[in-house]
Backbone bond lengths (Angstrom), bond angles and torsions (degrees), N, CA, C in turn:
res aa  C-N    CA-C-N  psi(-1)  N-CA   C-N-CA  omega(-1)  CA-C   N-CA-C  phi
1 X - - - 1.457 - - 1.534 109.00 -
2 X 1.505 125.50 126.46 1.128 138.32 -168.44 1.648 91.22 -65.87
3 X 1.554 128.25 147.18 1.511 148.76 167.20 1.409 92.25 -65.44
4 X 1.472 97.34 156.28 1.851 99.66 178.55 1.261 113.05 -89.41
5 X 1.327 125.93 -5.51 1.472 146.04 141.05 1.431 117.43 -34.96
6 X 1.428 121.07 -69.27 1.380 129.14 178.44 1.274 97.82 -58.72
7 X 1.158 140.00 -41.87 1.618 130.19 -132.89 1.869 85.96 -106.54
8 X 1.256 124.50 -17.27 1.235 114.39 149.44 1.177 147.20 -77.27
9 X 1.112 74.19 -26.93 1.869 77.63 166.27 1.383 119.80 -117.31
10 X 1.228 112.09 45.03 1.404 148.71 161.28 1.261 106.88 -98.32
11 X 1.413 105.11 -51.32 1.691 104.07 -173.12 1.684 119.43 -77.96
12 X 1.343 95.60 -21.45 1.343 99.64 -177.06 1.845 106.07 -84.02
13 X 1.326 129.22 -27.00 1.138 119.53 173.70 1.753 108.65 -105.79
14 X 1.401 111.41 68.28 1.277 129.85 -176.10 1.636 108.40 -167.42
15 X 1.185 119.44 175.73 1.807 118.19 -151.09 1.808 78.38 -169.18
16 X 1.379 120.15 149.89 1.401 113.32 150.90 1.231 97.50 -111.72
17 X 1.433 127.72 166.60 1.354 176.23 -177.62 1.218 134.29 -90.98
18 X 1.058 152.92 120.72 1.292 163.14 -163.53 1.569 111.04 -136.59
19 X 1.632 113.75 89.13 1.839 96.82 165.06 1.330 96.33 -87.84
20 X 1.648 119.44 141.75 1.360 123.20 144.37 1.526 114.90 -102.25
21 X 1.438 91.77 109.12 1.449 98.10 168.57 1.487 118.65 -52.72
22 X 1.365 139.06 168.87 1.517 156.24 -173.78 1.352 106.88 -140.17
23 X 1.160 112.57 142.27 1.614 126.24 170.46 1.022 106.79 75.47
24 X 1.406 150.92 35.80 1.252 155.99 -136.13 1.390 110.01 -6.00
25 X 1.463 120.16 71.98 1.512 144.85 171.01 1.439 84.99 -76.05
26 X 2.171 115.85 144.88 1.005 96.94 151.02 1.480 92.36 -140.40
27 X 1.558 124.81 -177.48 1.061 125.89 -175.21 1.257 109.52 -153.50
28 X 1.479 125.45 128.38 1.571 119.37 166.08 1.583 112.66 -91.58
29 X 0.941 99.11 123.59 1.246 112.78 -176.84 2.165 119.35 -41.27
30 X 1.530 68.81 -50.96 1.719 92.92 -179.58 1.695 118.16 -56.81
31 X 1.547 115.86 -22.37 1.148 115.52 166.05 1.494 128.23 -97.63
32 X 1.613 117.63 23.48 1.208 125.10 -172.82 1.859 94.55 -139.97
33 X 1.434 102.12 66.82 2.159 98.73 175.52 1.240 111.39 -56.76
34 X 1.368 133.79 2.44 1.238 125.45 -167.85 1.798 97.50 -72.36
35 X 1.701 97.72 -59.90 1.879 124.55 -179.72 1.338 87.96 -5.26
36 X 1.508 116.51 -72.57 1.672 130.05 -148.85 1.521 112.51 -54.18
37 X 1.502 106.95 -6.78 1.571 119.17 173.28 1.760 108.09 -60.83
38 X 1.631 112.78 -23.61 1.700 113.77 -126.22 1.447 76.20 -119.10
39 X 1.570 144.40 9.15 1.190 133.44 -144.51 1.581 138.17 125.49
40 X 1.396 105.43 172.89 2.018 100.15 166.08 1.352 105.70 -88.50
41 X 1.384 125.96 149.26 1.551 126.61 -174.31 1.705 98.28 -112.38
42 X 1.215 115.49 119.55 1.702 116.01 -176.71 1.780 101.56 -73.48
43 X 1.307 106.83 97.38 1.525 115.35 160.28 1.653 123.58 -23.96
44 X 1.286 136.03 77.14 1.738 126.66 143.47 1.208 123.30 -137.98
45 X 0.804 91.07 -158.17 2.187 95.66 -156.02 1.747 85.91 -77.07
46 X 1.177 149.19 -12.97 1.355 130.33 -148.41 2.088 102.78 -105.89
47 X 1.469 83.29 98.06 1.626 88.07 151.58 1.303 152.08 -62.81
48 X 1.451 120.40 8.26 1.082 119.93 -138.86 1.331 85.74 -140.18
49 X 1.703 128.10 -62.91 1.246 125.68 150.64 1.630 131.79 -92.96
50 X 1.296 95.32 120.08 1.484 108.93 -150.05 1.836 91.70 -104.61
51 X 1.600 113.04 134.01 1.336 126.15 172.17 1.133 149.60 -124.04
52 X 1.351 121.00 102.48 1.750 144.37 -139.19 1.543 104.85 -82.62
53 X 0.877 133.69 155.03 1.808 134.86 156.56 2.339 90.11 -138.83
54 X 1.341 97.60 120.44 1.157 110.16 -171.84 1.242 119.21 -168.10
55 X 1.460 130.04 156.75 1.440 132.99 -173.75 1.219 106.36 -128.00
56 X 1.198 124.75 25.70 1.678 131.00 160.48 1.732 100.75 -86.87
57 X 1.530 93.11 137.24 1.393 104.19 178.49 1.711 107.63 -78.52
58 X 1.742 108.90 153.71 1.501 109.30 175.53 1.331 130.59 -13.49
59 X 1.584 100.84 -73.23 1.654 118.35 -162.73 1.928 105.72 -56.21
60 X 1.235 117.86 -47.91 1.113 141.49 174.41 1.879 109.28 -50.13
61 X 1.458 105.72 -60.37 1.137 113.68 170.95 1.543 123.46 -55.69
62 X 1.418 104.31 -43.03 1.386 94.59 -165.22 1.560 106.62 -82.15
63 X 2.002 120.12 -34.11 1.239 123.58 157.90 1.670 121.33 -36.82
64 X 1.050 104.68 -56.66 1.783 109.44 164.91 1.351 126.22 -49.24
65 X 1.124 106.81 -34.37 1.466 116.00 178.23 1.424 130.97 -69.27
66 X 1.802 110.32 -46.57 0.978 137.27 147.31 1.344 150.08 -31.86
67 X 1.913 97.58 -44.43 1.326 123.84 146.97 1.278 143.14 -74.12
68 X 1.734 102.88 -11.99 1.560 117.63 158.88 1.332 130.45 -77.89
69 X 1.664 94.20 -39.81 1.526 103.62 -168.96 1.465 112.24 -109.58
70 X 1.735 124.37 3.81 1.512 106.13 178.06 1.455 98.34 78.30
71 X 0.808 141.02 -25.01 1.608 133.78 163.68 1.586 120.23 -69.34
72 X 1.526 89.70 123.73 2.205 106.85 176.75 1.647 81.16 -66.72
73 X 1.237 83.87 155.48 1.492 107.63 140.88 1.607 138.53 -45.75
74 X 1.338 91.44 -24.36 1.771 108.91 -175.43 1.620 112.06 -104.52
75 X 1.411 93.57 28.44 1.768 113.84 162.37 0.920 131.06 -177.63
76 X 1.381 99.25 67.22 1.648 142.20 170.47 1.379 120.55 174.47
77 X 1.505 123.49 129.78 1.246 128.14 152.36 1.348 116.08 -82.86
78 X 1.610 103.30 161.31 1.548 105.70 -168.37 1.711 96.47 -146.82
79 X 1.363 98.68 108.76 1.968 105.86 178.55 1.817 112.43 -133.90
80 X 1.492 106.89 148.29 1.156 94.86 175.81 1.389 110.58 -90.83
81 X 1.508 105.70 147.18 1.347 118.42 167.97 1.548 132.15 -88.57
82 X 1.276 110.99 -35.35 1.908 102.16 162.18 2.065 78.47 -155.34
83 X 1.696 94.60 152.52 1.043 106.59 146.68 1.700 101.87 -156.10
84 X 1.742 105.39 -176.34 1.390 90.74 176.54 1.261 125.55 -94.46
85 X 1.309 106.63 -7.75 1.921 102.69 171.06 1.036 117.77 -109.25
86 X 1.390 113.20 4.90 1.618 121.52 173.96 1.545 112.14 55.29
87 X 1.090 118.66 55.02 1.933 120.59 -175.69 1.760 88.40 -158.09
88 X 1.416 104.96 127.06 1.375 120.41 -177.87 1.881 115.10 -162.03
């Protein structure tokens, strides 16, 4: 079990993620093990918006992403949803 030490400062050098899929693209996460390279994947039913906890920066992320899933860039957005220094 991670110390509550580590697991803070885990959180603090981490950002979550938001893909919004387009065109009603959807994707299960669970059939692409590569994803799990890029981060933790937040478990729910929603394919469509998919949710990262990770410390890979954007450009990196979204290139990675792209190369997992067969998805351009030009069908999917990619924003952060909370981090703690808010710069991504």
């Amino acid at each position: 079990m991670k110390s509550l030490k580590k697991e803070i400062s885990d959180s603090i050098n981490e950002v979550t993620v938001v893909f919004a899929l387009k065109n009603n693209y959807k994707i299960d996460v669970a059939k692409y093990p590569l994803l799990k390279e890029l981060g933790s994947w937040v478990n729910t039913k929603d394919q469509t918006n998919l949710y990262l906890r990770t410390k890979l920066d954007k450009p990196t992320l979204v290139k990675k992403f792209s190369e997992i899933t067969g998805l351009s860039n030009e069908q999917f957005d990619t924003g952060a949803v909370s981090s703690i220094n808010s710069v991504w």
